[in-house]
C-alpha positions as CSV (number, residue, x, y, z in Angstrom):
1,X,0.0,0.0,0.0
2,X,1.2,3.3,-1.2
3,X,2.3,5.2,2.3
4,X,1.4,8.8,0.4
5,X,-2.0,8.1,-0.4
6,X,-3.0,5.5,1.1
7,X,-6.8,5.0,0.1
8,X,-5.0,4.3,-3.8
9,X,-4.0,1.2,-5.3
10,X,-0.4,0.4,-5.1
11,X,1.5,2.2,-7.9
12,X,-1.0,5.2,-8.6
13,X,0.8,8.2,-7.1
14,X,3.4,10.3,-9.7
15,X,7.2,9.7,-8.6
16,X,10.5,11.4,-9.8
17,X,11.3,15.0,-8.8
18,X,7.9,16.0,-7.8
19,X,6.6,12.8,-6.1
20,X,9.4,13.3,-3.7
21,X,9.1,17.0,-3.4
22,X,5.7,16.0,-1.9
23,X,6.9,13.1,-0.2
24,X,9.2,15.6,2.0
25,X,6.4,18.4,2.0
26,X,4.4,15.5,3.9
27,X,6.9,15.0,6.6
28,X,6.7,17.9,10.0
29,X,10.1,19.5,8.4
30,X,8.6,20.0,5.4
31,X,5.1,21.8,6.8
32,X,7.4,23.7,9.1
33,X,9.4,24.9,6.1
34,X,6.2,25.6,4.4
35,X,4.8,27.7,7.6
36,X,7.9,29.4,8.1
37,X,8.1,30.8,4.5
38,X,4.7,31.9,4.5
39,X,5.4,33.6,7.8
40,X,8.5,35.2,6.1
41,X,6.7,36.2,2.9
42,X,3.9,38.1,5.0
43,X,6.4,39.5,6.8
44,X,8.1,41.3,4.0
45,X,4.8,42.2,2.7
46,X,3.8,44.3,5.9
47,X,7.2,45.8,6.0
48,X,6.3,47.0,2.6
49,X,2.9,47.9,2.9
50,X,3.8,49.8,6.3
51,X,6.6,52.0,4.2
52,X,4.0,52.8,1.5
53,X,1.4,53.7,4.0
54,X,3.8,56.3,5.5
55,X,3.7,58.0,2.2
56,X,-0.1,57.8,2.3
57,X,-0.4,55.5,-0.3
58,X,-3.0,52.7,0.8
59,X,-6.8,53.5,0.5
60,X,-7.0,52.8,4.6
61,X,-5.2,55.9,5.3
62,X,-6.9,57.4,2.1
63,X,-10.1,56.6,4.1
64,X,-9.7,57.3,7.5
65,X,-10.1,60.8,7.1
66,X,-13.1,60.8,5.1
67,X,-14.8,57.8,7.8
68,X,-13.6,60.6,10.8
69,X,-15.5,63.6,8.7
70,X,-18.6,60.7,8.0
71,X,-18.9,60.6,12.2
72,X,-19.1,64.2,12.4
73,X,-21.9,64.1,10.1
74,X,-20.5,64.6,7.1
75,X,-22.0,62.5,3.8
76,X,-18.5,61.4,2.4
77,X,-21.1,59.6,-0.2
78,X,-21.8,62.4,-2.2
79,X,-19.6,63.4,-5.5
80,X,-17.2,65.8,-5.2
81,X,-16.5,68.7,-4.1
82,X,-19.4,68.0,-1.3
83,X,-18.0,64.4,-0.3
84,X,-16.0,61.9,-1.6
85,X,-17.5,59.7,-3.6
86,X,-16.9,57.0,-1.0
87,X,-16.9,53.8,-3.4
88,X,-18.7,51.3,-0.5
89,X,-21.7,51.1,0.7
90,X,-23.0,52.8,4.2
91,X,-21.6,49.2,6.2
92,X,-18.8,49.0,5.1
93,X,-18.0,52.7,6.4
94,X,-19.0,52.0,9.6
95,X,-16.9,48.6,9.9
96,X,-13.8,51.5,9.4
97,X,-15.0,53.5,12.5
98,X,-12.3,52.1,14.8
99,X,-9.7,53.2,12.3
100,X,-9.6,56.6,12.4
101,X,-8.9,57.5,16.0
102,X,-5.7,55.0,15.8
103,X,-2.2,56.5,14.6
104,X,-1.8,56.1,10.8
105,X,0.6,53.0,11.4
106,X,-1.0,51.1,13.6
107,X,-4.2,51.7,12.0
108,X,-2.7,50.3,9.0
109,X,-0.6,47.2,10.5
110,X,-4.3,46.0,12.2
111,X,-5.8,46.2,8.9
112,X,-3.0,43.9,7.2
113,X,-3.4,41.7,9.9
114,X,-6.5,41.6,9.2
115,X,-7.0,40.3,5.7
116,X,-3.8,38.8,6.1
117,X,-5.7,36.2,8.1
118,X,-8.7,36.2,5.9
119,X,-6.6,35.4,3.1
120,X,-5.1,32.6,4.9
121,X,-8.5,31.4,6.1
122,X,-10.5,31.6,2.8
123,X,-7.7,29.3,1.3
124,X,-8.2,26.8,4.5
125,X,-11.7,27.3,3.7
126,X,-11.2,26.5,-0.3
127,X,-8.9,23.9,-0.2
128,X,-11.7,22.1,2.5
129,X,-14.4,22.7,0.4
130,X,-12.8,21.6,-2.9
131,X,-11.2,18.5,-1.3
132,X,-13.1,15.0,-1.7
133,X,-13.6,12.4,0.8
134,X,-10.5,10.4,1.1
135,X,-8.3,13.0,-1.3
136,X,-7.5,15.7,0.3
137,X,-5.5,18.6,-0.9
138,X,-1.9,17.5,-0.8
139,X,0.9,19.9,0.3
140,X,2.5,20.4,-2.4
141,X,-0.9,20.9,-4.4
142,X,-1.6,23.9,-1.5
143,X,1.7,25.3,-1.7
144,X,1.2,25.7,-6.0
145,X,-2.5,27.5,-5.4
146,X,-0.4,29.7,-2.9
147,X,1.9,30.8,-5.2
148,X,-0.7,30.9,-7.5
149,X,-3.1,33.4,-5.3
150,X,0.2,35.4,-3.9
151,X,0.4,38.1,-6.7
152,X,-3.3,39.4,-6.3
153,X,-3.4,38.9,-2.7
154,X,0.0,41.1,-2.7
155,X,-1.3,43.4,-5.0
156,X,-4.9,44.0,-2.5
157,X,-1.9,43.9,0.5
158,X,-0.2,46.6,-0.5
159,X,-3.2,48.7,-2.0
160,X,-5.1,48.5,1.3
161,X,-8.8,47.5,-0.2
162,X,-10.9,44.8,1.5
163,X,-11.3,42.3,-1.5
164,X,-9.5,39.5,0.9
165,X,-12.5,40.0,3.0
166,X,-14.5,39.8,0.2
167,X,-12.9,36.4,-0.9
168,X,-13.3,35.8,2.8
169,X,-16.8,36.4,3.2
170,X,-17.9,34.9,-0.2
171,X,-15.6,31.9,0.6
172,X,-17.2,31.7,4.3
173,X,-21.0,31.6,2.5
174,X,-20.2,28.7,0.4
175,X,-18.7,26.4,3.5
176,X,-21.7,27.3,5.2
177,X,-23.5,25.9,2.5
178,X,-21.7,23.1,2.1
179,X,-22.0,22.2,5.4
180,X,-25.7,23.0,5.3
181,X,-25.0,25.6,7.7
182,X,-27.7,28.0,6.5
183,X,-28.3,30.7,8.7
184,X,-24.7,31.2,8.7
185,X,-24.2,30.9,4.9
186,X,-27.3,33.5,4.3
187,X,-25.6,36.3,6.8
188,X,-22.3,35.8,5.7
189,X,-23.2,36.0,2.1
190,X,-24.7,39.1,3.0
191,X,-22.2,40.8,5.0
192,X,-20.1,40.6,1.4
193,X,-23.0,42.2,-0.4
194,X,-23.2,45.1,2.1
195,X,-19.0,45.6,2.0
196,X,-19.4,45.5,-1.9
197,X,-22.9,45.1,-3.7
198,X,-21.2,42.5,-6.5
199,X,-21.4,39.3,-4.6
200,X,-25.2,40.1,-4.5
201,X,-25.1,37.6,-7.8
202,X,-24.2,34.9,-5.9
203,X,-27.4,35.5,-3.9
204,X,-29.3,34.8,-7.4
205,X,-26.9,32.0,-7.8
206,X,-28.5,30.5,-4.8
207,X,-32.0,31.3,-5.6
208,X,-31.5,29.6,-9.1
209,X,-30.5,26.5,-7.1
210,X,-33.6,27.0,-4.8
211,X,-31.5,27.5,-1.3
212,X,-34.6,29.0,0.0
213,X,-32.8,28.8,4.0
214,X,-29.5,30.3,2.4
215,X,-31.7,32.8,0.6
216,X,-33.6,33.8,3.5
217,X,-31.6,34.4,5.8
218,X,-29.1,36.8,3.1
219,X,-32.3,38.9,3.0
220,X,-32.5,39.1,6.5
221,X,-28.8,39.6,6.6
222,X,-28.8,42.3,4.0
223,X,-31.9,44.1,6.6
224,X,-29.8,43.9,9.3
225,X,-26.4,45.2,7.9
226,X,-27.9,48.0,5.4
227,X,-31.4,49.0,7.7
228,X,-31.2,48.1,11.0
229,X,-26.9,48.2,11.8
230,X,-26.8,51.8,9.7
231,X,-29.9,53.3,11.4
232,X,-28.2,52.5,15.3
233,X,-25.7,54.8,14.0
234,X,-27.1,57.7,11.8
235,X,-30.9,57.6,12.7
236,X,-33.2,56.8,9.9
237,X,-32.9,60.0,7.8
238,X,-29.0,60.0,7.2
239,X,-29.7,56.3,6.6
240,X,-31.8,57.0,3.9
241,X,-29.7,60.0,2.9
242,X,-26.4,57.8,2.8
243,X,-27.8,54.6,1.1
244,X,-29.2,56.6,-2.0
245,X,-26.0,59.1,-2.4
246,X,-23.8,56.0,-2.6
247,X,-26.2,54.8,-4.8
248,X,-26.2,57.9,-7.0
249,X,-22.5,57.7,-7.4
250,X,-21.5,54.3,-7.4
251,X,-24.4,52.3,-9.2
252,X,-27.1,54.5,-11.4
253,X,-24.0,55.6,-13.2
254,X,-23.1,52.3,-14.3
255,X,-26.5,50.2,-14.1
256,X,-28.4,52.5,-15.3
257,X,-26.4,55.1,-17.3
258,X,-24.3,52.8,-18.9
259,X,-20.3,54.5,-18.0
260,X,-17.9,52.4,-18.6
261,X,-14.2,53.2,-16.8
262,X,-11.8,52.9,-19.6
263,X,-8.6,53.7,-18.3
264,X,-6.2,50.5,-18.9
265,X,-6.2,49.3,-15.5
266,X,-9.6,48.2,-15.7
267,X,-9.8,44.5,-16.5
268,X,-13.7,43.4,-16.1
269,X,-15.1,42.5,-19.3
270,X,-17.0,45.9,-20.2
271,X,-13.2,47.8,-19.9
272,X,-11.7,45.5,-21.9
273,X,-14.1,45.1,-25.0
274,X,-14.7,48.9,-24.9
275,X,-10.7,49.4,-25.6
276,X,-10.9,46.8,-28.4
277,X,-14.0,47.7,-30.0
278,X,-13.7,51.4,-30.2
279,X,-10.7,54.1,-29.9
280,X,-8.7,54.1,-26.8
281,X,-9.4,56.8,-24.0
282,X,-10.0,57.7,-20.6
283,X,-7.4,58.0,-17.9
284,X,-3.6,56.7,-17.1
285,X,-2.7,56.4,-20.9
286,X,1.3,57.9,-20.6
287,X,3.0,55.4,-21.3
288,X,0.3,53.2,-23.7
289,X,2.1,55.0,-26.8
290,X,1.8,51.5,-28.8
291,X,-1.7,50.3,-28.1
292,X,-4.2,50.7,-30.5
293,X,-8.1,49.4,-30.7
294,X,-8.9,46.5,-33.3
295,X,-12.3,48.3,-34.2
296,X,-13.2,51.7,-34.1
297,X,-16.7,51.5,-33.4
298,X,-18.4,54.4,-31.4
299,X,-18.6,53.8,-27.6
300,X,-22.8,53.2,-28.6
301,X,-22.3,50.5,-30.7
302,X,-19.1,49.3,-28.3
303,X,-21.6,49.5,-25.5
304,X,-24.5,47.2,-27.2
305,X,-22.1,44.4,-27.6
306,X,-21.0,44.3,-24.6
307,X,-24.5,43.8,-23.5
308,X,-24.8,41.0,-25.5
309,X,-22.0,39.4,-24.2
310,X,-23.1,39.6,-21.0
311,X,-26.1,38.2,-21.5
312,X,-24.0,35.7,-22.7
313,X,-22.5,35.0,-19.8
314,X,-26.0,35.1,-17.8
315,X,-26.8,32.1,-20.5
316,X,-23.7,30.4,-19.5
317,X,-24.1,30.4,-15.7
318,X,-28.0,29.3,-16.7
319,X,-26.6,26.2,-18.5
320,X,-23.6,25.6,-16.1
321,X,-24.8,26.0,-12.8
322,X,-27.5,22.4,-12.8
323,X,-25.3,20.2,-10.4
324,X,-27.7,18.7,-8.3
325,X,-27.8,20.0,-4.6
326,X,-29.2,17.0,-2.7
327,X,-25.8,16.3,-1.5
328,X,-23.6,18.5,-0.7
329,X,-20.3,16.9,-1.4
330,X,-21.0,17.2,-5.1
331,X,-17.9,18.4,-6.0
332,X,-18.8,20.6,-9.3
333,X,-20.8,22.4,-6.9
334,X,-17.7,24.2,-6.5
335,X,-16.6,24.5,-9.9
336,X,-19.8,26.1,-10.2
337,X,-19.5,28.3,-7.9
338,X,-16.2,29.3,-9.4
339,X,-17.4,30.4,-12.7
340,X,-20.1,32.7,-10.3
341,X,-17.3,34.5,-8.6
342,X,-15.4,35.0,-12.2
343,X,-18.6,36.1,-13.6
344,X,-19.0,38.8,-10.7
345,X,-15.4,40.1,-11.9
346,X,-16.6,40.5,-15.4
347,X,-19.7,41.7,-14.5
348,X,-17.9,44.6,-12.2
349,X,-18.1,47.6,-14.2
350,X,-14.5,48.3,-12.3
351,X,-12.2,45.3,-11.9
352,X,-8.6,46.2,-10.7
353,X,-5.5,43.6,-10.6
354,X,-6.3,43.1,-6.7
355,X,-10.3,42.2,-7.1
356,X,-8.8,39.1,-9.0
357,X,-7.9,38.1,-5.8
358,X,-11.4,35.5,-6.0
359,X,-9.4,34.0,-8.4
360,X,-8.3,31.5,-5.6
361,X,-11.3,29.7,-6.0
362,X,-11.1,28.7,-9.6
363,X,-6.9,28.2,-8.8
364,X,-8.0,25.7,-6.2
365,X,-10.1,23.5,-8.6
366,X,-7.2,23.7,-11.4
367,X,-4.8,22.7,-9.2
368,X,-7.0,19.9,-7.3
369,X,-8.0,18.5,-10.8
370,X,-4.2,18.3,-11.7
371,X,-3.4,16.4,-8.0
372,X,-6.0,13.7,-8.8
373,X,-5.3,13.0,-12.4
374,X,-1.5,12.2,-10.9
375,X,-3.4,10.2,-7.9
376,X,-4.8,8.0,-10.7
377,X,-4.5,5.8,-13.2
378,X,-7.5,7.4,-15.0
379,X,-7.4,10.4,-15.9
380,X,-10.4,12.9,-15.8
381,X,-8.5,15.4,-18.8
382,X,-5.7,15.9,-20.2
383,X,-3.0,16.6,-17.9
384,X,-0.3,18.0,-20.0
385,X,-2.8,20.4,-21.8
386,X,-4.4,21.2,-18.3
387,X,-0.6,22.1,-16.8
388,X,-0.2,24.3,-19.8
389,X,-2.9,26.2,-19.6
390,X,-2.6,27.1,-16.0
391,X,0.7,28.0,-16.3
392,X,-0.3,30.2,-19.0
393,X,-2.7,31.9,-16.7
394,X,0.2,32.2,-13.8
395,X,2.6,33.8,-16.4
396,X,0.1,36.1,-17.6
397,X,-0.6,37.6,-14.0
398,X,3.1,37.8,-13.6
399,X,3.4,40.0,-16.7
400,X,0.8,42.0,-15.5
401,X,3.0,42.9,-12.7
402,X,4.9,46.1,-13.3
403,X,7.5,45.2,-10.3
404,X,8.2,41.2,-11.6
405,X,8.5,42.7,-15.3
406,X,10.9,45.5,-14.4
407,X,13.1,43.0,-12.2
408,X,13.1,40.6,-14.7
409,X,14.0,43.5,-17.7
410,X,16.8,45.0,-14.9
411,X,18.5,41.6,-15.2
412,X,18.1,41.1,-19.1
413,X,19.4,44.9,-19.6
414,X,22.0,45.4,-16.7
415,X,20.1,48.5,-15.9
416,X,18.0,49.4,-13.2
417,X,16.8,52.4,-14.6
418,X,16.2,51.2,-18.1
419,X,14.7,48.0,-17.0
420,X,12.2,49.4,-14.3
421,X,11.2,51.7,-17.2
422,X,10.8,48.8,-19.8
423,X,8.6,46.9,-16.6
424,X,6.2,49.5,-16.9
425,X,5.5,49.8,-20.3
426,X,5.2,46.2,-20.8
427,X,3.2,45.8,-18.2
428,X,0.9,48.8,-18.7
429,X,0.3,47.8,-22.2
430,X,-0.2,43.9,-21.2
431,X,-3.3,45.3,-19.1
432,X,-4.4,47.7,-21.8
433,X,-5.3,44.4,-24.0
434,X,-6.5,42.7,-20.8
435,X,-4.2,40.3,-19.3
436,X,-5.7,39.7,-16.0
437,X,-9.2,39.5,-17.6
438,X,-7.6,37.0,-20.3
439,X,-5.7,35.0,-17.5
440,X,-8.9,34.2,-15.6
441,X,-11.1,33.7,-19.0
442,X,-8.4,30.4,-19.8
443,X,-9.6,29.5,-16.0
444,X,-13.2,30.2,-16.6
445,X,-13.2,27.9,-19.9
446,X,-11.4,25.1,-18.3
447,X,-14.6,25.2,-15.4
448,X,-17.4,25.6,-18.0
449,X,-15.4,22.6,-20.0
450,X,-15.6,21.1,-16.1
451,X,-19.1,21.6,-15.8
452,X,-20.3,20.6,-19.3
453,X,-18.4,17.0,-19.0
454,X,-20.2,16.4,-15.6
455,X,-23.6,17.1,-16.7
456,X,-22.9,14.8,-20.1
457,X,-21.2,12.0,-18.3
458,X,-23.9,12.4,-15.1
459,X,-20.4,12.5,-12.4
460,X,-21.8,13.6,-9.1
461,X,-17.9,13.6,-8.0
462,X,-14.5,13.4,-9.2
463,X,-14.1,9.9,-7.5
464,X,-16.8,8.5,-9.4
465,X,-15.3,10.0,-12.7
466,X,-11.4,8.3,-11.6
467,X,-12.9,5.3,-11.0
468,X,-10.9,2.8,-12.7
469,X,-13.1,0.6,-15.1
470,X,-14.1,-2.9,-14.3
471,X,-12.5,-5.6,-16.9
């Protein structure tokens, strides 16, 4: 019997350089190597982000003040030059209040601490959820989706936004669900709605699949955090008067007016059609002296397409998402629930480098897919093509990286200068043309390609689908 996994016939598990890679990531040196460099990495992170926050660059510090001028009474919802067009809603203000009467650096190590540990706990969380009876994630499988996550987790790190305790909360409302833990799923689900209104499609997502406990209890969730919660601390009126400014400036443009953010940063689906369909413009466009649009179609007609592409992707989630939910250990449950967190980055009419960071979810079922095909003798896909494809996504968030490209150009060119310069073009123009958006898209086909072969082959689990055939 196979010592590594030992619920698989003898002979199943991969050997060479990797088999004993995980072999010694198994042992307690090799998890205290593993905890140790984690440790260090964080480490160096918080150094970092606490040297950037002393310049005030972190949208903490950027937010304190206007959350200390929101308890004097000040609506900090309101556009410019009468507020601040303070992106979250009401909630997630008040979740700041502590902040502001902390100094600027303590303020800002609590809240790396912070989503430091909801990183670290939404990947727990994942690799639980994605893990089978019998297969669980191995080490060195965990330590790949780590390195896999790092670069968006980093990048929210060091920008100070709370998209790790988005991931966190999202992450929390599935393993709830999972666990048929519904009153907890439903509030925890809702708690990420009222931080940021985008998860709210998971909410559909569960009403499609007829969670009517999940479902009811994120309504009474969404009460408590954006009626009841807000109301203890402005009264009614400013409630009221709070709730619609933020939704004045942060939705009815985009919902209902139709703006799209063009600048090249923006990697959701609308920014990234609307820069190939019609001419480029907007902001941050320096250093973009060699990108070009492959249409030039007015931002009208750019705009209709996009609308049917997303109602595209509404008939994709409406085909994909019809794993049955009678048990809970259905594992394309979670590749499902994957391609709902991708399609609420593509649906985002703003999606930055660091919102990517619900990527982890998608990384997870890649990654797991890969450990089991090497587990077994049959394999569920090709594992050569699968490897290639999510490395292709990995290298494409590197390049998207302005600091990896400009150390990797300051070694190629013996320059510092010249090679921090080169970094940024690169990687400016490499997000002009979407290379985030395009690096989760090759993730997002491999789960609808997941999804389609369960429902055709009827696999309520990936043990059923490696189970070797009888001769």
């Amino acid at each position: 019997m196979n010592p590594i996994t030992p619920n698989l016939p003898e002979g199943t598990q991969g050997s060479g350089f990797w088999g004993n890679i995980d072999r010694l990531l198994r042992t307690r040196r090799g998890k205290q190597v593993i905890v140790s460099l984690v440790l260090i990495t964080f480490l160096v992170l918080g150094i970092s982000y606490l040297n950037k926050t002393r310049k005030g660059r972190s949208a903490l510090i950027r937010w304190m003040p206007q959350v200390a001028e929101l308890q004097e009474g000040k609506n900090i919802f309101l556009d410019p030059p009468e507020g601040y067009t303070f992106p979250h809603p009401p909630f997630a203000a008040i979740n700041l209040y502590p902040y502001p009467s902390l100094p600027n650096q303590v303020a800002a190590a609590l809240w790396f601490l912070l989503r430091t540990a909801a990183f670290l706990f939404s990947l727990w969380m994942i690799f639980s959820i994605v893990s089978e009876r019998g297969s669980p994630f191995t080490p060195l499988a965990m330590v790949f989706v780590f390195i896999l996550c790092l670069r968006t987790a980093e990048s929210d790190l060091q920008h100070g936004n709370i998209n790790l305790l988005i991931l966190f909360w999202c992450t929390l409302a599935f393993w709830a669900f999972k666990k048929e833990k519904d009153v907890l799923a439903g509030i925890a689900l809702a708690v990420g709605i009222s931080l940021k209104i985008t998860p709210a499609l998971i909410l559909v997502y569960f009403l499609y699949k007829r969670a009517w406990k999940t479902c009811s209890w994120g309504i009474v969730g969404l009460i408590l955090c954006n009626i009841i919660i807000p109301m203890l601390f402005f009264g009614p009126a400013k409630t009221w008067e709070y709730s619609f400014s933020w939704y004045k400036g942060m939705v009815e443009p985009h919902m209902i007016q139709g703006k799209i953010d063009e600048s090249f940063i923006n990697q959701s689906i609308q920014g990234v059609m609307v820069r190939f369909l019609s001419e480029p413009s907007g902001r941050n466009l320096e250093n973009l002296d060699y990108a070009f649009s492959v249409f030039s179609l007015s931002h009208e007609q750019a705009r209709l397409i996009i609308r049917g592409v997303m109602l595209t992707l509404i008939g994709i989630l409406a085909f994909t998402c019809r794993a049955k939910t009678k048990s809970k250990d259905n594992f394309f449950l979670a590749v499902e629930y994957s391609i709902v967190l991708l399609t609420m980055l593509y649906f985002n009419e703003r999606s930055w480098k660091h919102h990517f960071v619900l990527a982890a979810f998608p990384y997870a079922i890649w990654v797991y897919i890969l450990q089991r095909n090497w587990e077994s003798t049959k394999h569920f896909i090709s594992t050569k093509i699968w490897l290639g494809f999510l490395i292709l996504s990995g290298a494409m968030v590197l390049f998207s990286s302005e600091d990896a490209l400009g150390a990797i150009m300051t070694v190629a060119t013996f320059n510092r200068e010249l090679g921090d310069r080169l970094g940024e073009i690169i990687s400016d123009h490499f997000e002009f043309y979407g290379g985030m958006f395009f690096s989760s898209f090759i993730l997002y086909v491999g789960l609808i390609y997941l999804a389609w072969k369960s429902q055709r082959e009827n696999l309520p689990n990936l043990n059923q689908a490696l189970k070797p055939e009888k001769t």
